[in-house]
MDAnalysis code that builds the backbone (N, CA, C; Angstrom):
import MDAnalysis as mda
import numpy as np

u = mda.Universe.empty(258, n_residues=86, atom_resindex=np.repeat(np.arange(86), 3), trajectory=True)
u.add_TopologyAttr("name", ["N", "CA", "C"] * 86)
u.add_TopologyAttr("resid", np.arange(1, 87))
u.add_TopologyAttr("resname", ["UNK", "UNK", "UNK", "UNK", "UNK", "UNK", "UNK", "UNK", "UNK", "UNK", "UNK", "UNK", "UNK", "UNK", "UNK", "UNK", "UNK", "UNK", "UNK", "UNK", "UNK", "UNK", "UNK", "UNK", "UNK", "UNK", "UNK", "UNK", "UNK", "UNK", "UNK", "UNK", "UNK", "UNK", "UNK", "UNK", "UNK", "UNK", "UNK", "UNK", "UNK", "UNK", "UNK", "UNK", "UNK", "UNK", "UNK", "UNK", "UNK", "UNK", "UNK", "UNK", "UNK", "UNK", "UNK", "UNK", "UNK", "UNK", "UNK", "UNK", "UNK", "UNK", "UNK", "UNK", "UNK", "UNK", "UNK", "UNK", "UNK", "UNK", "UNK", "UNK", "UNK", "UNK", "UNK", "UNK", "UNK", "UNK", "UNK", "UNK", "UNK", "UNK", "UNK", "UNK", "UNK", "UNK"])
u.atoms.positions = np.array([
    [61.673, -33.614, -24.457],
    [60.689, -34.193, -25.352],
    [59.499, -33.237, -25.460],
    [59.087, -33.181, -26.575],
    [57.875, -32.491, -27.286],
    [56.308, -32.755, -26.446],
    [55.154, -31.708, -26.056],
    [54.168, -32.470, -25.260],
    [53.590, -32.801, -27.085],
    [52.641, -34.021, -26.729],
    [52.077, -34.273, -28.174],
    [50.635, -34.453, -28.067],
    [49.950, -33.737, -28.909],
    [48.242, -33.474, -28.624],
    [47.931, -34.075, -30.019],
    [46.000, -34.386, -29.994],
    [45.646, -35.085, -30.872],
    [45.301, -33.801, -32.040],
    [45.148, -33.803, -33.329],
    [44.695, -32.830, -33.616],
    [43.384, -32.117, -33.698],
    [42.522, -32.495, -33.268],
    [41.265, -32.295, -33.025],
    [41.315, -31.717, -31.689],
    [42.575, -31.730, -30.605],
    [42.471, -31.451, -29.378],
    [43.053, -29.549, -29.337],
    [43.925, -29.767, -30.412],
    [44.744, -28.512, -30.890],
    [43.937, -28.060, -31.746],
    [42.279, -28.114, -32.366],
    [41.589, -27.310, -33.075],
    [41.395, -26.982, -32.008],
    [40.027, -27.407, -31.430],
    [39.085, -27.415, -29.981],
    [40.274, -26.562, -29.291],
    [40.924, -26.579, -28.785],
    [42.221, -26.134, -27.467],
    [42.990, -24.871, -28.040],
    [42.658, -23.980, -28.830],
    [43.705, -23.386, -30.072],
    [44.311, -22.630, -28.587],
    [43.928, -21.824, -28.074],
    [44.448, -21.292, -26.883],
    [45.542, -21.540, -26.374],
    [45.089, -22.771, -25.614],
    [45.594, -23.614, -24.958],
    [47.262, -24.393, -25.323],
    [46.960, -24.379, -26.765],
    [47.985, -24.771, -27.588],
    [48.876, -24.093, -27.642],
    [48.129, -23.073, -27.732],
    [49.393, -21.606, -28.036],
    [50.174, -21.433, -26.311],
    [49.411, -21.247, -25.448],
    [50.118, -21.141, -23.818],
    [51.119, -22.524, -23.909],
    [50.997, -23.612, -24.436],
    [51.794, -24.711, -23.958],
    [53.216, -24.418, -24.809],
    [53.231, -24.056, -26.645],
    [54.105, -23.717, -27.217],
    [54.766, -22.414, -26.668],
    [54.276, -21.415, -25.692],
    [54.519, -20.586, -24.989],
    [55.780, -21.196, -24.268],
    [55.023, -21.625, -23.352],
    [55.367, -22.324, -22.651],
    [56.790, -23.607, -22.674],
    [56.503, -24.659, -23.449],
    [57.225, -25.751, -23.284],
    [58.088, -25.111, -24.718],
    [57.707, -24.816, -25.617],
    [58.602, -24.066, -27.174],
    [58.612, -25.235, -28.449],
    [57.770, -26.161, -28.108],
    [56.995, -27.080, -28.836],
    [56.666, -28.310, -28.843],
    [55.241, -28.110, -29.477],
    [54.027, -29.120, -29.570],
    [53.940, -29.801, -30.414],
    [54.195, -31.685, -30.245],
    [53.645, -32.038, -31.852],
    [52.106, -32.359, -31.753],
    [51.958, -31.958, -33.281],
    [50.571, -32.257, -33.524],
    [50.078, -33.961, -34.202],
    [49.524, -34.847, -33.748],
    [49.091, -35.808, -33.719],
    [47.439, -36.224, -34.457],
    [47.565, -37.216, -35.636],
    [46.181, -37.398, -36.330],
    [46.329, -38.459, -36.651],
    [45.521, -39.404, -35.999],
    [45.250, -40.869, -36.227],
    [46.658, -41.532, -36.333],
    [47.446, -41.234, -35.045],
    [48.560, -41.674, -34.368],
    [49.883, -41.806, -35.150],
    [49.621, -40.203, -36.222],
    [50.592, -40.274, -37.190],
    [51.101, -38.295, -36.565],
    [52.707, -38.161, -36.476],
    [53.212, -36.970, -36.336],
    [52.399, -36.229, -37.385],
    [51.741, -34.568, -37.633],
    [51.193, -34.002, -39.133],
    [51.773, -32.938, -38.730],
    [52.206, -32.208, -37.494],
    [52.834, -30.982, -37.621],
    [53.314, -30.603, -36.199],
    [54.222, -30.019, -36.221],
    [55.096, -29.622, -35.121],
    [54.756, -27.806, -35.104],
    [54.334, -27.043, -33.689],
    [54.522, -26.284, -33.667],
    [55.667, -25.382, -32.289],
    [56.489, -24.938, -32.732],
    [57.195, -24.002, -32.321],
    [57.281, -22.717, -32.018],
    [57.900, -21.954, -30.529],
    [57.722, -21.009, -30.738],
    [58.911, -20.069, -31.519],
    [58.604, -19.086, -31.510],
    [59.862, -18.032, -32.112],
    [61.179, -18.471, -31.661],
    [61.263, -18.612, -30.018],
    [62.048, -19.010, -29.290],
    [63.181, -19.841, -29.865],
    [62.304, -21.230, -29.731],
    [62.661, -22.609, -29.820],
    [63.177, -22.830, -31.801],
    [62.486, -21.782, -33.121],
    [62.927, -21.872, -33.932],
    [64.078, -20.720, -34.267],
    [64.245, -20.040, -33.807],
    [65.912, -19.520, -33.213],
    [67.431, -20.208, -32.800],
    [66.732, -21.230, -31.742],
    [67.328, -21.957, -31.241],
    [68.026, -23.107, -32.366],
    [67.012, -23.685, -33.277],
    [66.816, -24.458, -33.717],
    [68.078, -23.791, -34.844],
    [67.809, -23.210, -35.576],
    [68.858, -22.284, -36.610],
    [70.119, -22.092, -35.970],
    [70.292, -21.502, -34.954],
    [71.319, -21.501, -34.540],
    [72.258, -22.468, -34.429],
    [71.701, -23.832, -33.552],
    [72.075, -25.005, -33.311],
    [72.651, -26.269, -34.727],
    [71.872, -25.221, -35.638],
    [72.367, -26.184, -37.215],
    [71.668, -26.837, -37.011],
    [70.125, -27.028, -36.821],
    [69.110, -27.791, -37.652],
    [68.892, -27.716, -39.317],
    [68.760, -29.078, -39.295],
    [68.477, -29.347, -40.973],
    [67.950, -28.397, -41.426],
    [68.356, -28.206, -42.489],
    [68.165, -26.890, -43.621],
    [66.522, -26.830, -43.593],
    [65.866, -27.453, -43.772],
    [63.995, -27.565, -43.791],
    [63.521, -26.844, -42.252],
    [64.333, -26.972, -41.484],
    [63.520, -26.105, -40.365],
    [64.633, -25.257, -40.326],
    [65.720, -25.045, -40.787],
    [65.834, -23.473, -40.864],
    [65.659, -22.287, -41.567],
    [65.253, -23.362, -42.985],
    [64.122, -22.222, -43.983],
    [62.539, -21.706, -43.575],
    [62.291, -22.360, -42.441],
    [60.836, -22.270, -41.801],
    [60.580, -20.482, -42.184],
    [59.929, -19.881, -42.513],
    [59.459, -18.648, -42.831],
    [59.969, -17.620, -43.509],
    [60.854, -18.243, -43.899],
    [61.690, -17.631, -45.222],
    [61.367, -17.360, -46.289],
    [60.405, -18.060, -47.042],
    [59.634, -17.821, -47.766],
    [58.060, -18.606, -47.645],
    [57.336, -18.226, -48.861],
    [55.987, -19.020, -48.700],
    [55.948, -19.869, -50.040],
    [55.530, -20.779, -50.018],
    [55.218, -21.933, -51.340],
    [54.629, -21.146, -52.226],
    [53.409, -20.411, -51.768],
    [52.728, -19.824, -53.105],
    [53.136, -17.782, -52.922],
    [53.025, -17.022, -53.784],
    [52.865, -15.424, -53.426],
    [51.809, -15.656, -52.484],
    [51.842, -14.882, -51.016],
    [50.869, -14.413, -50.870],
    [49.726, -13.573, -50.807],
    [49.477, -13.245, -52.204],
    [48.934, -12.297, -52.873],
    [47.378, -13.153, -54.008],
    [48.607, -14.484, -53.779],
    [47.939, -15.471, -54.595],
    [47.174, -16.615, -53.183],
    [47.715, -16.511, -52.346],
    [47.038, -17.526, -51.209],
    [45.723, -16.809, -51.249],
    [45.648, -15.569, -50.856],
    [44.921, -14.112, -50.394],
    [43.512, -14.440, -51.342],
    [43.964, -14.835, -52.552],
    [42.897, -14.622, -53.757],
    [41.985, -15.794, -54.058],
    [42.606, -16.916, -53.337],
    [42.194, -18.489, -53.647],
    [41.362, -18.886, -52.199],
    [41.294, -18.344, -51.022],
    [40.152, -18.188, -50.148],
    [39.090, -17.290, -50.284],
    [39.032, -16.445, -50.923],
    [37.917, -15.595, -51.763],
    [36.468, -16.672, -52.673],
    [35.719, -16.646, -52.040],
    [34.957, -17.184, -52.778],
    [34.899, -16.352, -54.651],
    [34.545, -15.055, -54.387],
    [34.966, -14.301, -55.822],
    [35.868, -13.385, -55.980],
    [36.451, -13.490, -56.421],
    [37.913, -12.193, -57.047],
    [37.248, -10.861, -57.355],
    [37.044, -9.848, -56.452],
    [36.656, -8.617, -56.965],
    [37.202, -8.157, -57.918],
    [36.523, -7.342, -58.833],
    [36.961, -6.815, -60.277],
    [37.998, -5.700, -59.773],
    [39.437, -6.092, -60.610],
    [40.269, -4.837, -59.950],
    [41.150, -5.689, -59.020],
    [41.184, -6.760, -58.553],
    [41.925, -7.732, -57.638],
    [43.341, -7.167, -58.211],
    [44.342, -7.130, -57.573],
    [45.590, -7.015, -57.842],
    [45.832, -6.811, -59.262],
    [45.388, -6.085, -59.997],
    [45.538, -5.563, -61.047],
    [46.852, -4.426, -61.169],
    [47.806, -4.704, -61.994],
    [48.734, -2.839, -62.280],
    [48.807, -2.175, -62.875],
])
């Protein structure tokens, strides 16, 4: 079984979080006593692929929802002139 932290404990704790997913090969993340995210290590999502986990955690980093070229540009408060231009 998964250790399960609150998420406010896994902001505050980021460290800490990371030694336990080290460690145990994953953490769920917990917010107002609802599952919001599971983290894994390399390890444990290896494992996970291998073993024939559902297609959704074995696409885990396979791709990204948006380009990230376009994530990159939308935390920018302003788009420098010349931004990814060709």
């Amino acid at each position: 079984m998964a250790k399960q932290v609150t998420a406010s404990h896994a902001k505050n704790n980021f460290g800490g979080l990371l030694d336990d997913v080290a460690a145990l090969g994953c953490v769920e993340i917990v917010k107002h006593g609802r599952l919001v995210a599971v983290v894994l290590s390399p390890r444990a999502l290896a494992e996970a692929r291998m073993a024939g986990a559902p297609r959704r955690i074995r696409s885990w980093g396979e791709k990204h929802m948006i380009p990230p070229q376009s994530a990159r540009a939308a935390r920018m408060l302003s788009v420098p002139s010349g931004f990814d231009e060709e």
